[in-house]
N, C-alpha and C positions, 0 to 999 in steps of 0.2 A: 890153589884155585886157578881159575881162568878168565881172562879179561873176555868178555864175551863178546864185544866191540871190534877186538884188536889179533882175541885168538892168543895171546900170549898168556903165560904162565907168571903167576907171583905164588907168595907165600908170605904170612901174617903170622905171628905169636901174641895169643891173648892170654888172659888169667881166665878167662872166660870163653864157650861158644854154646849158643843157643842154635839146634838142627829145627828151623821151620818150613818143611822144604815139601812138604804136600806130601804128593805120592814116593819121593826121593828121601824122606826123612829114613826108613829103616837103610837104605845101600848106606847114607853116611852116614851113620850108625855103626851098620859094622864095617865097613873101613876104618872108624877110629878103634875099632878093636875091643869095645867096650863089651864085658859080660852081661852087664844086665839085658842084650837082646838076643843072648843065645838061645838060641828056639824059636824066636818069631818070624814070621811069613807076611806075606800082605795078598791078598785075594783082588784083582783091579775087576771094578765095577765101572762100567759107563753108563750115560743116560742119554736121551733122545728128548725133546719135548713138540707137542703140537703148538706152532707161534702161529699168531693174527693182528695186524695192523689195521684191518678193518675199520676207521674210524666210528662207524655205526655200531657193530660189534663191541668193541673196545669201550664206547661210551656207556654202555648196560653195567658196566661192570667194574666195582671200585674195591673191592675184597677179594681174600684169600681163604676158599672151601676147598675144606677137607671131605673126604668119602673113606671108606673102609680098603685096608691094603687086601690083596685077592690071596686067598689059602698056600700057606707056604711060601708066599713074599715076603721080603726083610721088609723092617721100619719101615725107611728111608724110600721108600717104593710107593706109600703110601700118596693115590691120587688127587692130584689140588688142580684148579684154574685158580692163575694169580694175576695181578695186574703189574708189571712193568714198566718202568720209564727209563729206557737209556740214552741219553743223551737230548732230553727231551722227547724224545718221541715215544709215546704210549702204545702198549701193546700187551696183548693177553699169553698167556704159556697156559697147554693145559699138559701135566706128564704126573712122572715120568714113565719111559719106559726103559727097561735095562737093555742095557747092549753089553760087548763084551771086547776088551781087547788085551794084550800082554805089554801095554803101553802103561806108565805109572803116571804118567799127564795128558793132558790133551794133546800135546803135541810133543809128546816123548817118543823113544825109539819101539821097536818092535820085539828088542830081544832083553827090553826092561826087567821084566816079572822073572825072568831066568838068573839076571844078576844077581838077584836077590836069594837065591836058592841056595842052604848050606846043608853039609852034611846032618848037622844038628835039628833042621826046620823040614826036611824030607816027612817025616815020619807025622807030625802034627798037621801036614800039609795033605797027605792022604786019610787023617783019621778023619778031617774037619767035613773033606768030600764023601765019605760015609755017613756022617752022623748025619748030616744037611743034603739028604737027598732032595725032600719037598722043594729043599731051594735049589736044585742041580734042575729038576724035572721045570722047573717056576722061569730059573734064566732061559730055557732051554725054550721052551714055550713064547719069552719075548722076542729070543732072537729067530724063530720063525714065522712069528705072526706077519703080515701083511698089513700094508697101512689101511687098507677098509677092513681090519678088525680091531687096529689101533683107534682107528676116528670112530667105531663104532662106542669105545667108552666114553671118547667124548659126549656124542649123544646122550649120554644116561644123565650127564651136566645140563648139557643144552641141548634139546631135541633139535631146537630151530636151526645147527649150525647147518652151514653150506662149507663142503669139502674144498671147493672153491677159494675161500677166503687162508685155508688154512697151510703150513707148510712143516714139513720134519725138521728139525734142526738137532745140530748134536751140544750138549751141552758137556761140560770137562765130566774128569774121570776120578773115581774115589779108589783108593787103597786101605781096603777094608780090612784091621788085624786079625792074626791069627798069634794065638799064645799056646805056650807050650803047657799042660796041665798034669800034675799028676795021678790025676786017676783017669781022665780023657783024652789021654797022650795030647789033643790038642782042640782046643774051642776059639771059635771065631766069632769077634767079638761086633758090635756096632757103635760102642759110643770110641773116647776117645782117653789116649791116654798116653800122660808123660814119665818120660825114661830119664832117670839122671843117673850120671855116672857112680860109685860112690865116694871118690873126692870130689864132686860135686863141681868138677871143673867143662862140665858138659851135661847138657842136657836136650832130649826131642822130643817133638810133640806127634805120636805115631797116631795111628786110625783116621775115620773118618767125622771129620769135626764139622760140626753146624757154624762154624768160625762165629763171626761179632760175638755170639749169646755165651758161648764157654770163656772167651777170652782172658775177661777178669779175674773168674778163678782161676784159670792156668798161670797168669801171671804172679798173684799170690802164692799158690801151691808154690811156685819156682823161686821167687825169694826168698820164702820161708825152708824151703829143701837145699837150697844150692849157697844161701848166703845169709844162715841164722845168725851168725855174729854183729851182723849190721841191720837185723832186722828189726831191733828196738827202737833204734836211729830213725829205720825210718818208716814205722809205725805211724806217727803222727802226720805224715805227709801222705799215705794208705788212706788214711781217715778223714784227712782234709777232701783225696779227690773220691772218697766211697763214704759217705760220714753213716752208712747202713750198714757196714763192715764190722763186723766184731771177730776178732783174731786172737787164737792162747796157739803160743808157739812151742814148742818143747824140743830144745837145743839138741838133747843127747839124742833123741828119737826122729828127729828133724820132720816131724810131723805138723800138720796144719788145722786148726779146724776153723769153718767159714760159714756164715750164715746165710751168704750167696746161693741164689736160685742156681742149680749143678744142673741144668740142662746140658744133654750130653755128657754125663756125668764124666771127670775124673776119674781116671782108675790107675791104682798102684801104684802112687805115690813112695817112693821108698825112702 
């Protein structure tokens, strides 16, 4: 690793390491070398939002509406006005819109998305841009639109708004999976899903996660895959801070099952 403070280099030995690193989780991934991600990709999505501090504005509005995503838009595109409070100060977002860049964070390098490219992941990385034209023609569209056809959606929310009040902002960046298949050489995925090594001494959490609401289960999933010998132990402590939690573990299979709302669902759990 690297002190990031100081710029220097260490090095750590655990029994353990858990990769939760955003859009960085598949590069250290395969730098530890591990099979289970041979073949995956990551596709980086950014987003834009219309923001208003408006206090007048602002004060109409105490909820979180949804509208329908536009034909051949993923999920996660789908448009909301939300209300806001950071640092106390209140304010509206209405988005998103997609943007695009070969950055895996918001403030990652530019030759990111390249690191990532393996002989093995070429092939599911061109199949996924065939199969998802709607979405190739759909980003292609946001990132030409102009912002009086951006604030124009707004309007269909609130006719009343004033252009005025309102400003673009960039909001961070997703690295959306891409898996290798075989009968689709490769599908590109939207929820989210964790990789463990199979001596279970590693494990990451790849795609694009709605964070807080998957949390839980992931954590679960991860005890029960990575550390079933202890996980009787500490079952009862599971249940103390989830007591809506019901768990049957199966050792040899290192499988989970959870009665946990799976928004953003898990996937491949091995």
């Amino acid at each position: 690793g690297r002190d990031r403070s100081g710029g220097k280099r260490f090095r750590l030995r655990s029994r353990f390491v858990f990769v939760g690193a955003g859009g960085y989780a598949l590069k250290l991934l395969q730098k530890a070398k591990i099979p289970e991600v041979r073949g995956y990709a990551v596709f980086p999505l950014g987003a834009q939002f219309l923001r208003t501090s408006n206090p007048d504005v602002v004060a109409q509005h105490d909820a979180k509406v949804y509208s329908q995503a536009s034909v051949g838009a993923p999920p996660m595109s789908v448009p909301h006005l939300d209300k806001r409070v950071i640092g106390g100060s209140p304010s509206l977002m209405f988005g998103p819109y997609a943007t695009f860049s070969t950055r895996l964070l918001r403030h990652g390098r530019l030759v990111d998305l390249f690191t990532t490219i393996r002989l093995r992941n070429i092939a599911p990385l061109l199949a996924v841009g065939a199969q998802n034209l709607p979405l190739v023609r759909y980003l292609l569209g946001e990132l030409l639109a102009s912002r009086k056809r951006k604030f124009a959606q707004l309007k269909r929310f609130y006719p009343d708004s004033d252009p005025v009040d309102w400003e673009l902002v960039q909001a961070g960046q997703r690295a959306q999976l891409i898996k290798p298949d075989p009968r689709r050489v490769g599908v590109l995925t939207f929820g989210t899903e964790l990789v463990t090594g199979a001596d279970g001494t590693i494990a990451g959490l790849l795609g694009a996660s709605p964070g807080a609401s998957i949390a839980p289960s992931v954590m679960i999933d991860l005890l029960a895959t990575c550390f079933p010998e202890r996980h009787e132990q500490w079952e009862p402590t599971l249940h103390e801070l989830m007591p809506a939690i019901e768990t049957r573990v199966d050792a040899d299979q290192h499988t989970i099952d959870s009665n946990l709302d799976r928004t953003g669902r898990i996937l491949g759990v091995a």
